[in-house]
mmCIF file of the N, C-alpha and C atoms, coordinates in Angstrom:
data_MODEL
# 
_entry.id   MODEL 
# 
loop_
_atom_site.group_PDB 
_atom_site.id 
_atom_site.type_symbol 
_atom_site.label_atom_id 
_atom_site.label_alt_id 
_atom_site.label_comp_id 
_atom_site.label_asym_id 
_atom_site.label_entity_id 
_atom_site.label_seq_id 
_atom_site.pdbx_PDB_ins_code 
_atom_site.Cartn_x 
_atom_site.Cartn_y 
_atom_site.Cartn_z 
_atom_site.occupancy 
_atom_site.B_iso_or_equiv 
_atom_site.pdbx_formal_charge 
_atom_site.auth_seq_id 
_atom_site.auth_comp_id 
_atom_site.auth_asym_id 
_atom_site.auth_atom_id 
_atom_site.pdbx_PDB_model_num 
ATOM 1   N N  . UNK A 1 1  ? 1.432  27.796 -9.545  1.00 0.00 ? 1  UNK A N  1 
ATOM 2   C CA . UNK A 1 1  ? 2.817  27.504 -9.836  1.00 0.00 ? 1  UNK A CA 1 
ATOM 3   C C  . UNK A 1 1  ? 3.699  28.342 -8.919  1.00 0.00 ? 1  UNK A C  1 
ATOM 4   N N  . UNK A 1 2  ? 4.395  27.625 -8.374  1.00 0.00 ? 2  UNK A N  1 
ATOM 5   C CA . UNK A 1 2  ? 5.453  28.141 -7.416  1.00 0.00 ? 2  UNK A CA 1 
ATOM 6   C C  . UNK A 1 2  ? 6.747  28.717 -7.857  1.00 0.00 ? 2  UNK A C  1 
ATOM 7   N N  . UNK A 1 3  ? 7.139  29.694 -7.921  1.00 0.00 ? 3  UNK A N  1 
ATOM 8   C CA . UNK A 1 3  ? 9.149  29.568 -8.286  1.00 0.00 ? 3  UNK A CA 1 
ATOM 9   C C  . UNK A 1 3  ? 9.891  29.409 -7.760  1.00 0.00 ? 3  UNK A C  1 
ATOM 10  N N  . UNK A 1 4  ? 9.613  29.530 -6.580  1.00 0.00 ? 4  UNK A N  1 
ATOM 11  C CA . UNK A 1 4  ? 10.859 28.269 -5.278  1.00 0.00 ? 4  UNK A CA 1 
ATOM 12  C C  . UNK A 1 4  ? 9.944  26.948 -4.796  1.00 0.00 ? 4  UNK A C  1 
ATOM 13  N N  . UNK A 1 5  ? 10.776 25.885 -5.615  1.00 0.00 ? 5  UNK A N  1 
ATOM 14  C CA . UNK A 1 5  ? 10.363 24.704 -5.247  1.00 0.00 ? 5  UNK A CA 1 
ATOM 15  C C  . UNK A 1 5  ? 11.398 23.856 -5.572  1.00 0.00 ? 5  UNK A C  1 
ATOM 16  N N  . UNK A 1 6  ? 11.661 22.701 -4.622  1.00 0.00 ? 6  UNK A N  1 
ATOM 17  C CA . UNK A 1 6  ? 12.565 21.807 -5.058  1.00 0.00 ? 6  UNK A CA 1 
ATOM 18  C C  . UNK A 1 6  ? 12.332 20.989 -6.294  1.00 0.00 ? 6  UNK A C  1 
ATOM 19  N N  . UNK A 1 7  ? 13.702 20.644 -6.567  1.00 0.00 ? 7  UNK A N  1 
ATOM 20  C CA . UNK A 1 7  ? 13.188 19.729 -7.826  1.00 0.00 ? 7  UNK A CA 1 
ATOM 21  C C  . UNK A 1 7  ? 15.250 18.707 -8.091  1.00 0.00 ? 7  UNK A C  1 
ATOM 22  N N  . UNK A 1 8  ? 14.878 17.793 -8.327  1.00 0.00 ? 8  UNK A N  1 
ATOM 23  C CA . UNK A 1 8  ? 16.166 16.765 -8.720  1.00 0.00 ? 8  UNK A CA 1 
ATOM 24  C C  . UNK A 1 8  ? 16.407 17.310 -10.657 1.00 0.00 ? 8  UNK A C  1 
ATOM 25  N N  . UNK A 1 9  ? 17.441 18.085 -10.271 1.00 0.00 ? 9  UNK A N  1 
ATOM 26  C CA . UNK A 1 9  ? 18.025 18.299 -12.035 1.00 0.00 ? 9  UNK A CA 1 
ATOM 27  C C  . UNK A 1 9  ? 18.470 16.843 -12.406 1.00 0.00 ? 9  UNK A C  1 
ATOM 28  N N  . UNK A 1 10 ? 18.180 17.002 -13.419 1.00 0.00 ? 10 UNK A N  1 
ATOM 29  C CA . UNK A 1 10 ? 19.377 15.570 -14.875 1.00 0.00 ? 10 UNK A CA 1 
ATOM 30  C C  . UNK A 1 10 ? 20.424 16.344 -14.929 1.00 0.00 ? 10 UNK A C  1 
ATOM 31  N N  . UNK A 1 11 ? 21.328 15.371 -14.841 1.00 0.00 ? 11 UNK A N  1 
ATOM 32  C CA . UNK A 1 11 ? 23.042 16.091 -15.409 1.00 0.00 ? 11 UNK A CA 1 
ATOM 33  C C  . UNK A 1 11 ? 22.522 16.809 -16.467 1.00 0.00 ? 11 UNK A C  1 
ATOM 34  N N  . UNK A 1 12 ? 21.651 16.368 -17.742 1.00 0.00 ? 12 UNK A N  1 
ATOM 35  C CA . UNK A 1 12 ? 21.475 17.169 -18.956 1.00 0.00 ? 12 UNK A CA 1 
ATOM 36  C C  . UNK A 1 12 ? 20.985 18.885 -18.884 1.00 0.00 ? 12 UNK A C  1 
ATOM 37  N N  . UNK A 1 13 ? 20.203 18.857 -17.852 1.00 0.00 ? 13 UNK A N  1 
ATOM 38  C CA . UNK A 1 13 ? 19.368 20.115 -17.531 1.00 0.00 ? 13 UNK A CA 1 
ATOM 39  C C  . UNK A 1 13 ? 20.417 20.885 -16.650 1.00 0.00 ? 13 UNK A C  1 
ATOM 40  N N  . UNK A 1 14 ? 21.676 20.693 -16.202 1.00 0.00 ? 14 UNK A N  1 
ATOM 41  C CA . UNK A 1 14 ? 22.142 21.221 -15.266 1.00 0.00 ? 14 UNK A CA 1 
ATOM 42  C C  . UNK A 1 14 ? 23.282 21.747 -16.627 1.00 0.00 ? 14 UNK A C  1 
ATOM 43  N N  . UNK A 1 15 ? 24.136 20.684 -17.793 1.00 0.00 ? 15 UNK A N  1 
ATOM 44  C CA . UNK A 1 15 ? 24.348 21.146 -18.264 1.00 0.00 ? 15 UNK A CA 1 
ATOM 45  C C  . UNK A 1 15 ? 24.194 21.854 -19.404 1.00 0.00 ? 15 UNK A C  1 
ATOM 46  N N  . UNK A 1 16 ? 22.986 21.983 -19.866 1.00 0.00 ? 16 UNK A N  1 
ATOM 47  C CA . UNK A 1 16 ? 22.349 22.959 -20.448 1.00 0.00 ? 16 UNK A CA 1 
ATOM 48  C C  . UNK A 1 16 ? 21.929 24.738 -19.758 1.00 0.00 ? 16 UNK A C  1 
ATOM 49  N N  . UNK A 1 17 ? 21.693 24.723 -18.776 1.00 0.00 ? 17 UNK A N  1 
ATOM 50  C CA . UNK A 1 17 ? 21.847 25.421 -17.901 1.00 0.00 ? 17 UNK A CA 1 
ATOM 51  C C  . UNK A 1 17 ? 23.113 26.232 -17.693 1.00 0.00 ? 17 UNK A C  1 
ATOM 52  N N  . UNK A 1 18 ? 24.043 25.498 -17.640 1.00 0.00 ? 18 UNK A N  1 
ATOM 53  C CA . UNK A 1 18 ? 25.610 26.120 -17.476 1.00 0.00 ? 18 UNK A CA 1 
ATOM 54  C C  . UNK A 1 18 ? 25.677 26.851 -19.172 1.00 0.00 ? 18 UNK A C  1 
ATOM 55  N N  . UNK A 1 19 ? 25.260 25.908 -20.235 1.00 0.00 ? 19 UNK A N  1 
ATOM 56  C CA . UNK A 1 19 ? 26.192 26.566 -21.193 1.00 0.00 ? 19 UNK A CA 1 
ATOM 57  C C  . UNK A 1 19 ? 25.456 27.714 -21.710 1.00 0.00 ? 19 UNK A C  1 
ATOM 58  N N  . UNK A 1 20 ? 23.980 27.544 -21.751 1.00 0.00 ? 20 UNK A N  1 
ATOM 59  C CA . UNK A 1 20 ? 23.118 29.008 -21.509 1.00 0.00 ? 20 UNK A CA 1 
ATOM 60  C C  . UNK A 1 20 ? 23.871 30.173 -20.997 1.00 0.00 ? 20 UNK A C  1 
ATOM 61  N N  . UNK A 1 21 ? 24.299 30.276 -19.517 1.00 0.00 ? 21 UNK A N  1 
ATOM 62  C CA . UNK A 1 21 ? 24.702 30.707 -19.114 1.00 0.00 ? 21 UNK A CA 1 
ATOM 63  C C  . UNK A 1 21 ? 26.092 31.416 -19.089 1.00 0.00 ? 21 UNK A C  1 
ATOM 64  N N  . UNK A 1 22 ? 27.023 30.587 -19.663 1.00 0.00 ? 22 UNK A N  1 
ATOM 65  C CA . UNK A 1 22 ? 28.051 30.593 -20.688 1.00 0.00 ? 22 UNK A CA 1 
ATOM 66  C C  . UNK A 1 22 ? 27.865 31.627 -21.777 1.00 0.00 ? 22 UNK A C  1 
ATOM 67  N N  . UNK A 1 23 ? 27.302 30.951 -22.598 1.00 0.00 ? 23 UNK A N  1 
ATOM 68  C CA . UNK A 1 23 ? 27.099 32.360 -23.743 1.00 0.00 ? 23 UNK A CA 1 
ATOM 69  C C  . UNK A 1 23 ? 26.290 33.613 -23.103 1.00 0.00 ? 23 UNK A C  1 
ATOM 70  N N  . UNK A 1 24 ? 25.141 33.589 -22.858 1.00 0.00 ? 24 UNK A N  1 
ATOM 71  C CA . UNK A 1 24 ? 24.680 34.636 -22.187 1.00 0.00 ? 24 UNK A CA 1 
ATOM 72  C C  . UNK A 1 24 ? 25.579 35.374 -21.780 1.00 0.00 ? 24 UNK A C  1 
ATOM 73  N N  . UNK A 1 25 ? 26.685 34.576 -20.616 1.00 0.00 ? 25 UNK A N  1 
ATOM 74  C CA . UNK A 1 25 ? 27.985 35.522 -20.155 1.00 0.00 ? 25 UNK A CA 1 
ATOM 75  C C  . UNK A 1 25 ? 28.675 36.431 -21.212 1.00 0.00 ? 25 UNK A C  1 
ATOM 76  N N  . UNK A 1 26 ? 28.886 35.643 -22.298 1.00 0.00 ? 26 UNK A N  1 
ATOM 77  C CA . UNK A 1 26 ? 30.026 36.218 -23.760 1.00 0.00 ? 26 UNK A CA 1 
ATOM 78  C C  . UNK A 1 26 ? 29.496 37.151 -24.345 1.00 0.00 ? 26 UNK A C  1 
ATOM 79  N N  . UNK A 1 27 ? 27.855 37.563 -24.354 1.00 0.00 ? 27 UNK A N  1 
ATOM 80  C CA . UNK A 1 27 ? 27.591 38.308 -24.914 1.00 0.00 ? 27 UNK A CA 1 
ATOM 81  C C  . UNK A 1 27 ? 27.191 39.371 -24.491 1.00 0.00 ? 27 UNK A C  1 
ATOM 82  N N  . UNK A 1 28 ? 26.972 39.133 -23.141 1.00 0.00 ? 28 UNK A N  1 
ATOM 83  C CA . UNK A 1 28 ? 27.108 40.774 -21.863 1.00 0.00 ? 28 UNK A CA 1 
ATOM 84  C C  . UNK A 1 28 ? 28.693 41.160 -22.075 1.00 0.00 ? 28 UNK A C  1 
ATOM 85  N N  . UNK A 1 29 ? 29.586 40.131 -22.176 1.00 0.00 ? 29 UNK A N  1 
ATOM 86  C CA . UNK A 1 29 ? 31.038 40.948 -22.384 1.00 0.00 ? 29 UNK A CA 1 
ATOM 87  C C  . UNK A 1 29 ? 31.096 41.333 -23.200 1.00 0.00 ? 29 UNK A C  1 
ATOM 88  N N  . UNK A 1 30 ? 30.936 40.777 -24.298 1.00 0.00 ? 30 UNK A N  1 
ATOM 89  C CA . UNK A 1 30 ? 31.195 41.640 -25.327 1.00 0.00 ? 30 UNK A CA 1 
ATOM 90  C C  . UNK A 1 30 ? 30.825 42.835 -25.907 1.00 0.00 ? 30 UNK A C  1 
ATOM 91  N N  . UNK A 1 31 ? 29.355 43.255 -25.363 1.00 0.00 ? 31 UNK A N  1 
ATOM 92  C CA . UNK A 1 31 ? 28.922 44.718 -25.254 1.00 0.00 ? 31 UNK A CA 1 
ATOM 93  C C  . UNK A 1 31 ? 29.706 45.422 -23.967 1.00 0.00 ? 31 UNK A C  1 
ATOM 94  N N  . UNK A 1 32 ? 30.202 44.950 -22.690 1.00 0.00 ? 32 UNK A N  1 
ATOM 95  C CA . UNK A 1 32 ? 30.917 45.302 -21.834 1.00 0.00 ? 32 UNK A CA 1 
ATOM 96  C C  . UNK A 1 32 ? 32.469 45.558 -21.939 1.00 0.00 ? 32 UNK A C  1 
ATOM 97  N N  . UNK A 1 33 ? 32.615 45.647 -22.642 1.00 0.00 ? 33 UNK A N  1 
ATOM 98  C CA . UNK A 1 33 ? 34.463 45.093 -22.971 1.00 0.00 ? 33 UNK A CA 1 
ATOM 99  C C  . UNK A 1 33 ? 35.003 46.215 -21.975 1.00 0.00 ? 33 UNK A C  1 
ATOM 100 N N  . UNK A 1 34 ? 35.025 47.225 -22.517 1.00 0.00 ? 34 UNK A N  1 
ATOM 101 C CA . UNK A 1 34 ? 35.451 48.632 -22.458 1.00 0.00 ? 34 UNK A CA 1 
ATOM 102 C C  . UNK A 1 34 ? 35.518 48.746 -20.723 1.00 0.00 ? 34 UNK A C  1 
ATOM 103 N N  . UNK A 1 35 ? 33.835 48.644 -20.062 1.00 0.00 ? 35 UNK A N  1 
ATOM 104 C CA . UNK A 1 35 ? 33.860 48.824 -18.984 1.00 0.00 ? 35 UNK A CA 1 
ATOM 105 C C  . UNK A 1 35 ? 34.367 47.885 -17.730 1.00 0.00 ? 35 UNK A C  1 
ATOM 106 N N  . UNK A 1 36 ? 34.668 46.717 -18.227 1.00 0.00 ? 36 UNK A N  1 
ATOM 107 C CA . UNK A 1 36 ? 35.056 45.009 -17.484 1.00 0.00 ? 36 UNK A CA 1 
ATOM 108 C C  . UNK A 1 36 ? 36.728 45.433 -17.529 1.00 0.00 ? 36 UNK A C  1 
ATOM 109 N N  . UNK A 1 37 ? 37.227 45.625 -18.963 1.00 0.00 ? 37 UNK A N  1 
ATOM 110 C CA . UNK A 1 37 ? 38.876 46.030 -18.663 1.00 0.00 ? 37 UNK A CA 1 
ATOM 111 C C  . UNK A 1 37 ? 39.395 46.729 -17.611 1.00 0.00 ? 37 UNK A C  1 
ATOM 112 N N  . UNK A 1 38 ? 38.472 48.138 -17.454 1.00 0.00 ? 38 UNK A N  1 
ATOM 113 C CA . UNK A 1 38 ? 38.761 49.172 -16.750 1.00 0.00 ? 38 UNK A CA 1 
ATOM 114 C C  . UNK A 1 38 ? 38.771 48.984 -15.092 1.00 0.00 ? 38 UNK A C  1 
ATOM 115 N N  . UNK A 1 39 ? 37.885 47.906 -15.004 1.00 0.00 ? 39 UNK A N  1 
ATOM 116 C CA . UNK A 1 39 ? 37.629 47.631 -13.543 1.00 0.00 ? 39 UNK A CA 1 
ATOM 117 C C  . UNK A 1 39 ? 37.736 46.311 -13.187 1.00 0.00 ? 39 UNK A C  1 
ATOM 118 N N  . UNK A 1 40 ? 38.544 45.538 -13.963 1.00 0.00 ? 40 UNK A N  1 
ATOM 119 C CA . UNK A 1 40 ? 39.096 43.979 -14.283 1.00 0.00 ? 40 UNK A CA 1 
ATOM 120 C C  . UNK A 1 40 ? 39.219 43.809 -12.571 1.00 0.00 ? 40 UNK A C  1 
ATOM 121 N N  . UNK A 1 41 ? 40.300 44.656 -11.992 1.00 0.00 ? 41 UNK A N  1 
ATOM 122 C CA . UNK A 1 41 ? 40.866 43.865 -10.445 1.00 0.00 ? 41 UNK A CA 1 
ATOM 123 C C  . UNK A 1 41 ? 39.649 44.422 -9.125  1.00 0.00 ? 41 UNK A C  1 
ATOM 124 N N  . UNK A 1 42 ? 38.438 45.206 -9.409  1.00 0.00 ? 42 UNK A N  1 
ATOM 125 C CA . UNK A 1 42 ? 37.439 44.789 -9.273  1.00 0.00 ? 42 UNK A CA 1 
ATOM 126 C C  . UNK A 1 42 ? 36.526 43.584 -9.017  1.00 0.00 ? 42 UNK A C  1 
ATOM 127 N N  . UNK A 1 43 ? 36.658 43.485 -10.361 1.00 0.00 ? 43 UNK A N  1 
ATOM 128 C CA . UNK A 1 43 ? 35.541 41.932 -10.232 1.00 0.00 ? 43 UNK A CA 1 
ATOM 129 C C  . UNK A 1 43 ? 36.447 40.882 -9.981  1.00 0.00 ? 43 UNK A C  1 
ATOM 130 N N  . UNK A 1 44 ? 37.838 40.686 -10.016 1.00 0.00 ? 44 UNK A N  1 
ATOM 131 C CA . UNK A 1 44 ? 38.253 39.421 -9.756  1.00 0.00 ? 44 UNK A CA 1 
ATOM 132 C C  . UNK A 1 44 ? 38.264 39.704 -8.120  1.00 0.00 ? 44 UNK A C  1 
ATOM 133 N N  . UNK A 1 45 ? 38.456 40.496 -7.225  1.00 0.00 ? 45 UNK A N  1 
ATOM 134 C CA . UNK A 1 45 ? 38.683 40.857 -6.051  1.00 0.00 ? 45 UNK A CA 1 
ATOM 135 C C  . UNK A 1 45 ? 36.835 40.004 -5.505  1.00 0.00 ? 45 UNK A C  1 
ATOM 136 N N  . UNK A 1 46 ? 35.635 40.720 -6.434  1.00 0.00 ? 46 UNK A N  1 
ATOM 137 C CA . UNK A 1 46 ? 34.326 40.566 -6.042  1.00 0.00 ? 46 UNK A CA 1 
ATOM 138 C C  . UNK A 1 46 ? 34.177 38.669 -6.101  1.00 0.00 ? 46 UNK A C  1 
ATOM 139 N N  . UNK A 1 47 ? 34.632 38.303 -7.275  1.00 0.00 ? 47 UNK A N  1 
ATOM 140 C CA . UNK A 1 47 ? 34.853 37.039 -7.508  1.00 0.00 ? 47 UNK A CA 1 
ATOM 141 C C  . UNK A 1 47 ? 35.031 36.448 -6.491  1.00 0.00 ? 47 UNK A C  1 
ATOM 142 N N  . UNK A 1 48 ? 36.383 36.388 -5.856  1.00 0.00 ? 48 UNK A N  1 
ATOM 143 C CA . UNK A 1 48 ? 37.385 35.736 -5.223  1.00 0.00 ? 48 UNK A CA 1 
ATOM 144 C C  . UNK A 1 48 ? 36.795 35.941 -3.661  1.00 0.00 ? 48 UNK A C  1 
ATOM 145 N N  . UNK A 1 49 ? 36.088 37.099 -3.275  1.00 0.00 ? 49 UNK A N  1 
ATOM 146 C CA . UNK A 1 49 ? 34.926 37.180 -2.093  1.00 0.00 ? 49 UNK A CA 1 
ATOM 147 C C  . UNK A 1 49 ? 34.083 36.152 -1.875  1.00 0.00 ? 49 UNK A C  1 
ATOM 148 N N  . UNK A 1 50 ? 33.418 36.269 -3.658  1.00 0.00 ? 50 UNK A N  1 
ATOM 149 C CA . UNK A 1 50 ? 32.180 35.678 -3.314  1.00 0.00 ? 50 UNK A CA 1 
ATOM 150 C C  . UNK A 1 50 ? 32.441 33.765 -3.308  1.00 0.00 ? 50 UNK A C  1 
ATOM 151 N N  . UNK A 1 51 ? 33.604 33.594 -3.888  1.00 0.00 ? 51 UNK A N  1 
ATOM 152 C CA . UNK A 1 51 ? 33.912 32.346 -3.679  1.00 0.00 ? 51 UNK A CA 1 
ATOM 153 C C  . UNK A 1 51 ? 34.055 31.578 -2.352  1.00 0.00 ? 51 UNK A C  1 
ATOM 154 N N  . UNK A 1 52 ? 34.904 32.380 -1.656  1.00 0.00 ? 52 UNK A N  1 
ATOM 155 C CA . UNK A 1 52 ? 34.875 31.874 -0.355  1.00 0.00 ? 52 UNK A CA 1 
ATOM 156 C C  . UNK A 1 52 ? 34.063 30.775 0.459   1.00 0.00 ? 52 UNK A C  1 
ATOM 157 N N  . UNK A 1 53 ? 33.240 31.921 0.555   1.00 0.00 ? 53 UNK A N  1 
ATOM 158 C CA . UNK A 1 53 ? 32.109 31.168 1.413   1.00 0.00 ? 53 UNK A CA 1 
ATOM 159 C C  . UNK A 1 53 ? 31.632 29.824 1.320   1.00 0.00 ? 53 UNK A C  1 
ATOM 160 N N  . UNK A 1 54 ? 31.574 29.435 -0.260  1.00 0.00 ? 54 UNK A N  1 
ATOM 161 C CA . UNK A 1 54 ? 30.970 27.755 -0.796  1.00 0.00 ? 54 UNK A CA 1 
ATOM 162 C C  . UNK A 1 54 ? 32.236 27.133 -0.404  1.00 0.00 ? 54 UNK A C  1 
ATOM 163 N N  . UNK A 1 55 ? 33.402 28.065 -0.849  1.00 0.00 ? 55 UNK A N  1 
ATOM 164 C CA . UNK A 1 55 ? 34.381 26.916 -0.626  1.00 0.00 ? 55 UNK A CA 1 
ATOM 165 C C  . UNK A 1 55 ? 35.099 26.697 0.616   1.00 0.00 ? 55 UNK A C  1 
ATOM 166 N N  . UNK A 1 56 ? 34.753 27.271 1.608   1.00 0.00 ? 56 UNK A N  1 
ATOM 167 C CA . UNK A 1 56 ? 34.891 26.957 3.395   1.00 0.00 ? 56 UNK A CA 1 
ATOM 168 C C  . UNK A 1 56 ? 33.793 25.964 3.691   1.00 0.00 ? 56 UNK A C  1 
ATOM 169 N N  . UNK A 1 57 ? 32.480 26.227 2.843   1.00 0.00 ? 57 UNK A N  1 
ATOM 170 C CA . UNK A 1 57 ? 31.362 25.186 3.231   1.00 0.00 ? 57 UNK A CA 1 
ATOM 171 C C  . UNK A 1 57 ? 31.880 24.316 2.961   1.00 0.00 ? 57 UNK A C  1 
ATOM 172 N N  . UNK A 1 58 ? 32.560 23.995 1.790   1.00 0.00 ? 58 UNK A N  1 
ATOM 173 C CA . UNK A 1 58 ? 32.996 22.462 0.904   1.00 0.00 ? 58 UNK A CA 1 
ATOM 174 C C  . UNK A 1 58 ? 33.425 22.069 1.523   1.00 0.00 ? 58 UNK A C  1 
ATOM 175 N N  . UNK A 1 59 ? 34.521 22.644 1.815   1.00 0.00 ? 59 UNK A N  1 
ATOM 176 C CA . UNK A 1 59 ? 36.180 22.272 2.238   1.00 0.00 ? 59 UNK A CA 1 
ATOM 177 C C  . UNK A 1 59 ? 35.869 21.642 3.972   1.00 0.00 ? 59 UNK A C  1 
ATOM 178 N N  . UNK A 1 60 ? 34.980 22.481 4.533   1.00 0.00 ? 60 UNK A N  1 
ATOM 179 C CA . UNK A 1 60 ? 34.865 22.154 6.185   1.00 0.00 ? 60 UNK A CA 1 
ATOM 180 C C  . UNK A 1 60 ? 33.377 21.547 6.570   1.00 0.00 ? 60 UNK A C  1 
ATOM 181 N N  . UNK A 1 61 ? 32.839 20.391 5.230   1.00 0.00 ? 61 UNK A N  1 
ATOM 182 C CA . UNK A 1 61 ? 31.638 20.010 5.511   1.00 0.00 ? 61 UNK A CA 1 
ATOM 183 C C  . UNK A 1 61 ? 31.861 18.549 6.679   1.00 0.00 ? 61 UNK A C  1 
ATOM 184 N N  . UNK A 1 62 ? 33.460 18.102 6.250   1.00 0.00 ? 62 UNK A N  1 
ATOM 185 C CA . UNK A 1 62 ? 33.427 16.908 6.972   1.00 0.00 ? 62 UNK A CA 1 
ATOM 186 C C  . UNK A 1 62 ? 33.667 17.234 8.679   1.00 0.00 ? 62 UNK A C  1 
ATOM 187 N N  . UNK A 1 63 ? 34.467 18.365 8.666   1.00 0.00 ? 63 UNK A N  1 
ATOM 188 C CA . UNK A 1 63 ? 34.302 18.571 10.191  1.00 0.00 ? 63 UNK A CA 1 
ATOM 189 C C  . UNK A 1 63 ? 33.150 19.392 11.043  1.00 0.00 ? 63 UNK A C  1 
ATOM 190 N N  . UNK A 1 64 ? 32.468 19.824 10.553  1.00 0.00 ? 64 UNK A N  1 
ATOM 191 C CA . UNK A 1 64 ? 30.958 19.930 10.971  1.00 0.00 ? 64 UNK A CA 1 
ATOM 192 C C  . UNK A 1 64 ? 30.435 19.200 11.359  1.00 0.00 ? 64 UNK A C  1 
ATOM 193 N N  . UNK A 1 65 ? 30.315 18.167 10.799  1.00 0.00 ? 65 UNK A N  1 
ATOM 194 C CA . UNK A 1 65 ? 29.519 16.548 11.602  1.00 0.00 ? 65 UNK A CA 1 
ATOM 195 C C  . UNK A 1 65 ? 30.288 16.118 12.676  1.00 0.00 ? 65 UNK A C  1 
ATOM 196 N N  . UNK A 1 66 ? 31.416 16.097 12.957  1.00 0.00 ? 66 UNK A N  1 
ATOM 197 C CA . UNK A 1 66 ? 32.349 15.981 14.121  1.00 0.00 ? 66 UNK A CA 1 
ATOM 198 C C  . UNK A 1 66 ? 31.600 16.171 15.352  1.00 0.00 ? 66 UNK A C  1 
# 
């Protein structure tokens, strides 16, 4: 058994996946509260980094093929 291997998700498995992930999230915050407030413009700064990148891919996939 491999753990990198391709595979075609179902919308269902993708959103099951998200909402896993979802709560999982709510409940690291909520033991985190204290330390996430304190360093809030932190992670939105780390956020807003790490966004970038997919969304220059997105945004500039049609002129790549050009």
């Amino acid at each position: 058994m491999t753990l990198f291997r391709s595979k075609v998700w179902s919308p269902v498995d993708i959103a099951l996946l998200k909402w896993s992930c979802v709560f999982f999230g709510m409940v690291v915050g909520a033991y985190l509260y204290a330390f996430i407030k304190a360093y809030v413009w932190v992670f939105v700064s780390v956020a807003i980094l790490l966004g970038i990148k997919p969304t220059v891919s997105y945004l500039g996939a049609d002129q790549a093929g050009q």
